[in-house]
Each structure stands twice: as structure tokens, then as C-alpha cells.
C-alpha positions in Angstrom: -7.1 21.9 4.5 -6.8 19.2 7.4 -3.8 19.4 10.1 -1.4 17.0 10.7 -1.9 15.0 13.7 1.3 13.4 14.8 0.2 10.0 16.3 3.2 7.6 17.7 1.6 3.9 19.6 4.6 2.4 21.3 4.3 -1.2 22.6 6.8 -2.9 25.2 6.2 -6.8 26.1 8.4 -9.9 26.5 7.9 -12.4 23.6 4.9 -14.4 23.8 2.7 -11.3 24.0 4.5 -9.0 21.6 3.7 -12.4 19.3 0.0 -11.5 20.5 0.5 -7.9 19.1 1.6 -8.7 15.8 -0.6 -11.5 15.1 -3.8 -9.4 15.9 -2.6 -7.0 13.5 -2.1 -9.6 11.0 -5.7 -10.0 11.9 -6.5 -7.0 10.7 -4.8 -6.8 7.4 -6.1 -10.1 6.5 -9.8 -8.9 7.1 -8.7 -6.3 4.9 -7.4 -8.5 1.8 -9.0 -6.5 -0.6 -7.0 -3.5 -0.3 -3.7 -5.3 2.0 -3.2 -8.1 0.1 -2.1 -10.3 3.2 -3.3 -13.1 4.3 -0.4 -14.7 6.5 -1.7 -14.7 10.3 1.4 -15.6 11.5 0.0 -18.7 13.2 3.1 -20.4 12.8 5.8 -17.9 13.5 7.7 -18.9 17.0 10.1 -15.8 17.3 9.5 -12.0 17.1 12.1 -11.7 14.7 10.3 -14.2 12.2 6.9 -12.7 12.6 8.1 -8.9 12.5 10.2 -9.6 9.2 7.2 -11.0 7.6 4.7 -8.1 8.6 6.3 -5.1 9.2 6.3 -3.2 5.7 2.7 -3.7 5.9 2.1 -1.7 9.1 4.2 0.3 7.2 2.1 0.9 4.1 -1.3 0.0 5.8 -1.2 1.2 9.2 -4.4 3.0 9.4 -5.8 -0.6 8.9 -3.9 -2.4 10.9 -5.8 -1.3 14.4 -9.4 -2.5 13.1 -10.6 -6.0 12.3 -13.4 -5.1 10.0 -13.3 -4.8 6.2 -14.2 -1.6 5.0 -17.7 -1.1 4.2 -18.7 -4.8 6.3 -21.0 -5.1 9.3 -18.7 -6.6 12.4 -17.9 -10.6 11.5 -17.2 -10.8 15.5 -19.2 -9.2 17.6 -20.2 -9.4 21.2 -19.7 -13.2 21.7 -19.2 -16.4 20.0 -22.8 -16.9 19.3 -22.9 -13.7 17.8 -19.5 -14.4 15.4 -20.9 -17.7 14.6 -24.1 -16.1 12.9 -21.8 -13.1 11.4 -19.5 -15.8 10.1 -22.8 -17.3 8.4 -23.6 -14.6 6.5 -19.8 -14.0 5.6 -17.7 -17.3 5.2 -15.3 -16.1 3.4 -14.1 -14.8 6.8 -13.6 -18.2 8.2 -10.5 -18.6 8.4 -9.9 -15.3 10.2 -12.5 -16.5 13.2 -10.4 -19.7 13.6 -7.4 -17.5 13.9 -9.2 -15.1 16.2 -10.5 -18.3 18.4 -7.1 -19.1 18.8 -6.4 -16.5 20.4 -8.8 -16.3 22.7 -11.2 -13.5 21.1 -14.5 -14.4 22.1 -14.3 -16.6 25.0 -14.9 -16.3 28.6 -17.6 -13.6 28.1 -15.4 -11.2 26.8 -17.2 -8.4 25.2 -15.6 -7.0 21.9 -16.8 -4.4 20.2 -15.6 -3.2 16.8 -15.8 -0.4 14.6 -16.9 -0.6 10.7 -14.3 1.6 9.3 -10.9 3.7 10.6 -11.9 6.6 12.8 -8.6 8.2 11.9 -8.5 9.5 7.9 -4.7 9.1 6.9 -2.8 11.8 5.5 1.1 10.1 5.8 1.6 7.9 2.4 3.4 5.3 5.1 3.9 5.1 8.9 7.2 5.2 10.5 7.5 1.5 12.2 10.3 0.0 14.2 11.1 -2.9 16.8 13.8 -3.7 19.3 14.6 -5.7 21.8 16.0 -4.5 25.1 17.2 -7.8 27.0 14.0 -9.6 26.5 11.9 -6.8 26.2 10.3 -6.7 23.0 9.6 -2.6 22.1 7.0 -2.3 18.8 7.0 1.9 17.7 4.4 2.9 15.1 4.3 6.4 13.9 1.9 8.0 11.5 -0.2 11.2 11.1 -3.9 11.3 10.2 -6.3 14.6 9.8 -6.9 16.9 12.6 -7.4 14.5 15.0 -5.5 11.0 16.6 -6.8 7.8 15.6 -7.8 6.7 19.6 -11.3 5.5 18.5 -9.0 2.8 16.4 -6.5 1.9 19.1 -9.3 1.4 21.9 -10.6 -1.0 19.6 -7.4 -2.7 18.6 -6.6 -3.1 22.6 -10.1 -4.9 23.4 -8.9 -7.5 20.3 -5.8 -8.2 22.4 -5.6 -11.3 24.3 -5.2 -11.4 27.9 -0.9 -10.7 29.0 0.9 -7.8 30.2 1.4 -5.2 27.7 4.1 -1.6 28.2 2.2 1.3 26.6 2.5 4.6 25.4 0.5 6.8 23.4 1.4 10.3 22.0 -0.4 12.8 19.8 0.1 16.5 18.7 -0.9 19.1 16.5 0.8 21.0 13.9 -1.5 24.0 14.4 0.6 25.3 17.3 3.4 23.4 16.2 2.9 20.4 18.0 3.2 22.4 21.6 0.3 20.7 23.4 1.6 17.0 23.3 -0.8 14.3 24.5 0.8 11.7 26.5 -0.6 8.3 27.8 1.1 5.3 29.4 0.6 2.3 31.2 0.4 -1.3 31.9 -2.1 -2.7 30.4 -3.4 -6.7 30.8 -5.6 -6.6 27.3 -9.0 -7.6 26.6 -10.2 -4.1 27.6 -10.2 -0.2 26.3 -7.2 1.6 26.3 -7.9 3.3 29.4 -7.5 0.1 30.9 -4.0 0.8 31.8 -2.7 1.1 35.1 0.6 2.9 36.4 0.0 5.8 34.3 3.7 6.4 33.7 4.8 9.6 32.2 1.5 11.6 34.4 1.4 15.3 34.1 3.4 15.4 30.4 1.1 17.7 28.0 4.0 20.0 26.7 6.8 19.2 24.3 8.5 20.9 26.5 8.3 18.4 29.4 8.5 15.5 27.6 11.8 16.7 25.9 12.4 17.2 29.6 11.7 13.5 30.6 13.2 11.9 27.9 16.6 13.9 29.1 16.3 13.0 32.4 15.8 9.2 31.9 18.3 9.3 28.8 20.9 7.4 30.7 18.9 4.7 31.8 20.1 0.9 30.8 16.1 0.1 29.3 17.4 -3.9 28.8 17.4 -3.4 32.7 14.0 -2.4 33.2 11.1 -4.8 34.3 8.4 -2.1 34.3 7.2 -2.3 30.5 5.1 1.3 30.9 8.1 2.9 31.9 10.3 1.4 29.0 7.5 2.0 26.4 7.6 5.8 27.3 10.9 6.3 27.7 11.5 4.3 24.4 8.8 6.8 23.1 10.3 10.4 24.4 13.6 9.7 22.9 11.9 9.1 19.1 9.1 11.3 19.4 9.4 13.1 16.0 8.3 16.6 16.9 10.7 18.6 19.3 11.0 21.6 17.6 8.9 23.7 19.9 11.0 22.4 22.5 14.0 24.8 21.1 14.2 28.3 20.0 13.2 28.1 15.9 13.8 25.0 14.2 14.9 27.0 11.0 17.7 28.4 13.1 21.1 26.4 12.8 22.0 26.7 16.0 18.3 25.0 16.9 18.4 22.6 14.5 22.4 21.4 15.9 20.5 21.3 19.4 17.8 19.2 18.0 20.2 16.8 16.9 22.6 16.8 19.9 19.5 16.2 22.2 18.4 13.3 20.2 22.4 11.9 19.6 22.0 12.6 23.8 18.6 10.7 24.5 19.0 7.6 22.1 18.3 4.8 24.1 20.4 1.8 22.3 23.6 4.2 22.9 22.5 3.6 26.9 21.7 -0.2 26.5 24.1 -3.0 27.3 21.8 -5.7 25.4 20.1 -4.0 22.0 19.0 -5.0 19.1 17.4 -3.7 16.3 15.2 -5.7 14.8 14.2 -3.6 11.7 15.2 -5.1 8.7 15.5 -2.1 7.2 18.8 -1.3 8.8 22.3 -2.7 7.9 24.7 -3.9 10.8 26.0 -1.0 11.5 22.5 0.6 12.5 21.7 2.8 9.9 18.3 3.2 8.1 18.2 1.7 5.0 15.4 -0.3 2.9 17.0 -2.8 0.7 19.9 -3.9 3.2 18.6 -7.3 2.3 17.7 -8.8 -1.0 14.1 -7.6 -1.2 11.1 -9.8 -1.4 8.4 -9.7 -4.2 6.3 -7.3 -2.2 8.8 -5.0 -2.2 9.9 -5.4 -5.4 6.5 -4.5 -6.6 6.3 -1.5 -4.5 9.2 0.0 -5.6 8.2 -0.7 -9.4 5.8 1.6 -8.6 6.9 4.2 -6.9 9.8 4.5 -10.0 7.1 4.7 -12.3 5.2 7.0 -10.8 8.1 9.3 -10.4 8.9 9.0 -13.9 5.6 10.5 -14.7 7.0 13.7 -12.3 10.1 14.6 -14.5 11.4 17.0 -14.6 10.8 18.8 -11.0 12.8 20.0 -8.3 13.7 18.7 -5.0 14.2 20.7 -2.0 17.9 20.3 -0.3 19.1 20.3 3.6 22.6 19.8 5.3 23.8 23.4 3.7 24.7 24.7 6.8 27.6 21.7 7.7 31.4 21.0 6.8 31.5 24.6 5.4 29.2 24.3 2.5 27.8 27.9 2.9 31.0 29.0 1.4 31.0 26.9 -1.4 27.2 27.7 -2.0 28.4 31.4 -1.9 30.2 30.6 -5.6 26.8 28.5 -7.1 25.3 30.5 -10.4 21.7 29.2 -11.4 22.0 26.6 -13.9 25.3 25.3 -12.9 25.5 21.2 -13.1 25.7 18.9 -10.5 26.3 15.5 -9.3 24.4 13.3 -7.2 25.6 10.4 -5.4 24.0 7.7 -3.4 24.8 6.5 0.0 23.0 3.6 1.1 24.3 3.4 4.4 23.9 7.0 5.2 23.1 7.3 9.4 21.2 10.0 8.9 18.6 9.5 6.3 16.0 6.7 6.1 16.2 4.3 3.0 19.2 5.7 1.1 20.9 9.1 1.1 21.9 11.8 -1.9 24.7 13.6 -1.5 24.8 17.3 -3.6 28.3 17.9 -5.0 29.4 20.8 -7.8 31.3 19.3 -11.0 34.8 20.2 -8.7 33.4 17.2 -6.1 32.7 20.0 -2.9 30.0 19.1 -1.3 26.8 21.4 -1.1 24.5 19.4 1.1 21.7 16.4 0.5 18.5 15.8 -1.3 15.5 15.8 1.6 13.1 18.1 3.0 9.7 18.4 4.7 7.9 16.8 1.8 10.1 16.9 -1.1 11.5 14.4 -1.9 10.1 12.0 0.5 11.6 8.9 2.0 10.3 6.7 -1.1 10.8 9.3 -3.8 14.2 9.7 -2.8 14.6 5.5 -2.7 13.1 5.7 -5.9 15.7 8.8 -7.3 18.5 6.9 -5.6 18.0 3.9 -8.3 17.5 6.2 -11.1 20.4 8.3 -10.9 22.6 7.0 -13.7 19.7 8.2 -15.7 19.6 11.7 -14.4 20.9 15.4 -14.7 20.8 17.6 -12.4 21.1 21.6 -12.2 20.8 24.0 -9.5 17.8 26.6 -10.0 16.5 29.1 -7.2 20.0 30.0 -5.7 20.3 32.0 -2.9 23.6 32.5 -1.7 24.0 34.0 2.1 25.5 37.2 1.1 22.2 37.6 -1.4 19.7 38.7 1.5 19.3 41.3 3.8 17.6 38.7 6.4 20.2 38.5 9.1 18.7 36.3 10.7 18.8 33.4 8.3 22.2 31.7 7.8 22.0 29.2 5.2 22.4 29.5 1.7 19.6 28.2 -0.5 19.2 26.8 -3.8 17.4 24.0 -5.5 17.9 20.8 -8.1 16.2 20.7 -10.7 16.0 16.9 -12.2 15.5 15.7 -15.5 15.4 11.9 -16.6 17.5 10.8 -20.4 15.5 8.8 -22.7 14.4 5.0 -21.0 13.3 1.3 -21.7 11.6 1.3 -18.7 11.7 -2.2 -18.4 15.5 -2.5 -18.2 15.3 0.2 -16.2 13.2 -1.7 -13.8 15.5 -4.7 -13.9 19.0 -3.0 -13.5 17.2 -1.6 -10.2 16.5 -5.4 -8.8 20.2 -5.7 -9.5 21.0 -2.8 -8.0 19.5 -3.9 -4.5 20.4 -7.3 -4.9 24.3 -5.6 -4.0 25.6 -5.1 -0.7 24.4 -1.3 0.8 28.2 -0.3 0.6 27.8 -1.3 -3.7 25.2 0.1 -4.4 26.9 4.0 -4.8 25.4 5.5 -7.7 26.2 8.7 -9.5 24.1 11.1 -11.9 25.1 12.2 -15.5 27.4 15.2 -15.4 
């Protein structure tokens, strides 16, 4: 079985050039059409804002492609020079539309050597990345987070940097390893003017970081820092990259402890860099006013929509199952766990404004409306399944199964209760299923509460 390899590109630039960055990955979708299905190259997009709400869920669900211009399978349509992408766009005209965009931006001119790869050196093993933009003052701040097998995806993102046109780009790359629990952490940064391989860079900001140890120490020590007051980009990418990096648990003493995993949240509530920033703002349109995570804040487009269709009806295919829970240890639910019998019923409730889980929260309460804790874990549910249980819950019952109370165990050591829900979905039409859910999301967040069958 592969290893995860944490992988986390984080781009910093003022606005004409984080333009550049976006519209060479729309580059790269479009060359892959077959399996992307976009085709916008953004050509006419004049603000960050514009071009990131048209492309971002598709870095989202197609960011191993997104870093390499050929389509999968193809010999390079631009190669070494123009003459050279003239005779590849020959044989391939379907691409032609995709060298005029890439002429545009200067690929191919001046002498500039580019050299592609056929396929994604990286094999992906997260179903979607973790992508998010700010802006700090007029720094622009582009994070893209995703794991692939055993090894980073560097091959891809050298390539991806020679496509670039020429500016001045922040950068940081991080990588790590879950077989020793994402200790050794790779760390590169720099400036970096484009047109060349990602060891182009110069500055080298963040030098000497190879632990999770000392990059949970630098993201500390910069934590206070004002980023929107910043002009060195490398320094804001990394220090925009520290404070999100994922994997920190190392850094503390057991990340199944609850004292660790209250440390790991008070160093993150400590180092979160738009608590620091006079001028911020999310971009992500993913999150509602108030800042939280959540992936229908808007009315969703057809893409979406589409998505989501099929995640439900995957899921439907699942039932029934259980889901994993987390939270237990807060607001004294261990207590009330203490008095859960295996079968008991539930109720599940929706929060789609919940700070502290992406997309849209569920909340675990006992038929007396104490609360037990939240659906989420590792890897079940995930972000989307949990979307996708979210929308279904007025067609749901749940029971707990597998309870553990603390009292049940002679492990000392542990101090959470345990238990899980087991789900199972009434009779449904799925097609009015599928159109009370566009309803649904058409609602404000704060509307869209939703409760299972008790």
C-alpha cells in the first residue's frame, strides 16, 4: 500500500502575476478537456477575484492536472520553441486554440526553452486538493494542498514554473511523509522571476527547516507579523504556508491525546495569519462572511450542482454504514457518553456555518438534545460525504453502535469515550431528492439547518 505524501504549493504575487498563475493552470485543464471538462482560459478575466471564482473548484477536483500542459497519453503540443509548437500544433489542431492562449502569454518567445512532461509524475491518492486564496494588502496568496503516493509531485511543479511567464513570484513548497508521521518536513522557498525550474528561486527563505518541529517553530515566531505589510513575497508565501501546514502532530506529544490535540488547536488559533492582518480577505468562495468553511455559501453553479448529484448518489449506494465521530472530548460530552447503550437513537443536525469543519458541519445529539460530539474523522466521512449526508438528513436515522464509554477500559491513558453512528437512508424518489437539495443550497448557510428522523 502507497504512503501519503502531504504536498502543499503556496504562491504569493501582486495581481497581474497571480493572473499569470491562474491562467497557466487554466492552461492546463483545458489541454486536459477530456477528463476536466474546462475550457475557459480566463483570457478575459481583469481581477483575481473573477478569475479565482471561475477556476478554483477545478484545482480542487483536478489538481494533479493542473501543473502539466500535456493531455494524457499526447506527445508535447509545445515544445522547445515556436517552430517546434507550430509543427506539434500541425499534427494536433484541435489544440489551437490553447497555443494562441499560450502565445499570449509569452510561452515560446525570446528563446525560451520549455520543456514538458507527457503525463503527472505524482499518482494522486486525495479524491480533492485543499485550495485557498487571499489577499493581504495587494498581495495575492494562492495555497494548494494535496497528497499523492510515496513521493511529492516536484517533477510536475518544475514543469508548471518553466510555463510561467516572466514576473516576480513568492514561493513555498512543503512535502512530508506519513511513514514517520510526517517528521522530516521538506521545505523550499523563494523568489522566483518564472520562465525557469523551480530551483530558480532566489532568497531561499525559510533555510535550514527540515523538521516539523522547526517549522511549527517558525510559524510561531513570525505569527504576529502584519503579512498585508510585507513586500518580500518569499517570506509571505512561507509564513502564509507554516501557519496552514496540515501536519503538526509530530510537533506535540500524541495527537490522540486531548491535551495534544487542544495544543494543536491553540497553536493554530495562535499562528493564523488573517487574525494578525490589518487588510485581509478571503477570497474563497467557499466561505460565508463571517469566515467560515462552507461550500454552498453561494447559490451554486451547474458544475457544482453536477458534482454534488453525484456524490449523493454515490453515497446512496453506501447505506447503511457507519461514520466515525470526533469533538467527544469538549463541553463535557464524556459524561453524557458515559450513559449511551448500543443502539440508542440519535439526531443529527446540520450547521452550515460551522468554523470548524469544511463544507458543512453535523452535530451528534441523544433524543434529550445533549450533545455527544460531530460526524468527521480521518477518512470517514470525508469532507464531500459529509456535504452529501448533510443534504440527506431528513431522510436519515441514526443509531449509535460500537460504544465505549470511558469507564469501559482499563487504558488509562485514553480519555475519550467512543462510539459510532450507524446510518440508514428511508425509502426515496431520488429525483426529488435531488431537487429538494438544489433548494436546499439555494438558502442562506444560517437556513439551511437540517435534522435527521428520530
Amino acid at each position: 500500500m502507497a504512503n501519503f505524501h502531504t504536498n502543499q504549493l503556496t504562491i504569493a504575487a501582486e495581481e497581474g502575476c497571480m493572473l499569470n498563475v491562474l491562467r497557466v493552470m487554466a492552461l492546463n485543464l483545458a489541454s486536459n478537456a477530456k477528463e476536466t471538462s474546462y475550457g475557459d482560459l480566463l483570457e478575459s478575466a481583469t481581477s483575481v477575484k473573477a478569475a479565482y471564482k471561475t477556476i478554483w473548484h477545478y484545482i480542487d477536483d483536478w489538481y494533479w492536472l493542473v501543473f502539466t500542459p500535456n493531455p494524457i497519453g499526447s506527445d508535447a503540443w509545445l515544445a522547445n520553441n515556436s517552430d517546434n509548437a507550430q509543427m506539434e500544433l500541425q499534427k494536433h489542431p484541435e489544440y489551437a486554440a490553447l497555443a494562441l492562449a499560450a502565445s499570449n502569454l509569452g510561452l515560446g518567445k525570446g528563446g525560451a526553452a520549455i520543456s514538458v512532461s507527457i503525463a503527472p509524475s505524482g499518482r494522486p491518492l486525495s479524491d480533492s486538493a485543499d485550495v485557498s486564496m487571499n489577499r493581504f494588502g495587494s498581495t495575492y496568496v494562492l495555497n494548494v494542498r494535496y497528497e499523492t503516493a510515496d513521493k511529492s509531485n516536484l517533477q510536475d511543479i518544475d514543469c508548471y514554473f518553466r510555463m510561467l511567464p516572466e514576473g516576480r513570484y513568492g514561493v513555498s513548497f512543503i512535502d512530508a511523509d506519513e511513514y514517520d508521521g510526517y517528521e522530516k518536513t521538506n521545505v523550499m522557498a523563494g523568489t522566483h522571476p518564472g520562465r525557469d525550474g523551480f530551483s530558480a528561486m532566489s532568497g531561499r527563505a525559510g533555510k535550514g527547516v527540515n523538521t516539523v518541529q522547526r517549522l511549527a517553530d517558525y510559524a510561531r515566531a513570525n505569527c504576529t507579523t502584519d503579512l498585508s505589510k510585507i513586500d518580500d513575497l518569499a517570506v509571505v508565501a512561507l509564513m502564509h504556508a507554516s501557519a496552514v501546514w496540515p501536519e503538526y502532530s509530530s510537533a506535540f506529544e500524541d495527537a490522540n491525546d486531548t491535551s495534544s490535540s487542544e495544543a494543536i488547536q491553540a497553536f493554530r488559533d495562535e499562528v493564523n495569519p488573517a487574525s494578525h492582518c490589518s487588510d485581509h480577505e478571503s477570497l474563497d468562495p467557499s466561505c460565508s462572511a463571517g469566515g467560515s468553511r462552507s461550500a454552498f455559501v453561494y447559490i451554486p453553479d451547474e458544475y457544482t450542482l453536477k458534482q454534488l448529484d453525484s456524490r449523493i448518489i454515490n453515497l446512496l449506494t453506501r447505506f447503511p454504514f457507519e461514520c466515525e465521530i470526533t469533538g467527544q472530548a469538549y463541553e463535557g460530552r464524556n459524561e453524557k457518553i458515559e450513559h449511551l447503550v448500543p443502539g440508542a437513537k440519535l439526531r443529527l443536525e446540520s450547521d452550515w456555518d460551522s468554523p470548524y469543519f469544511s463544507y458543512a458541519g453535523i452535530g451528534i445529539y441523544d433524543t434529550s438534545g445533549r450533545s455527544l460530539g460531530n460526524l468527521g474523522g480521518y477518512f470517514n466521512p470525508t469532507d464531500e460525504d459529509r456535504v452529501a449526508i448533510a443534504c440527506l438528513l431528513p431522510h436519515i436515522k441514526a443509531t449509535a453502535v460500537e460504544v465505549s464509554p470511558l469507564g469501559s477500559t482499563l487504558n488509562f491513558r485514553r480519555r475519550i469515550g467512543q462510539f459510532q453512528v450507524h446510518l440508514e437512508i428511508e425509502p426515496i424518489d431520488i429525483q426529488a431528492v435531488l431537487e429538494e437539495v438544489h433548494q436546499l443550497l439555494c438558502e442562506d448557510p444560517s437556513d439551511r439547518v437540517r435534522s435527521s428522523i428520530v
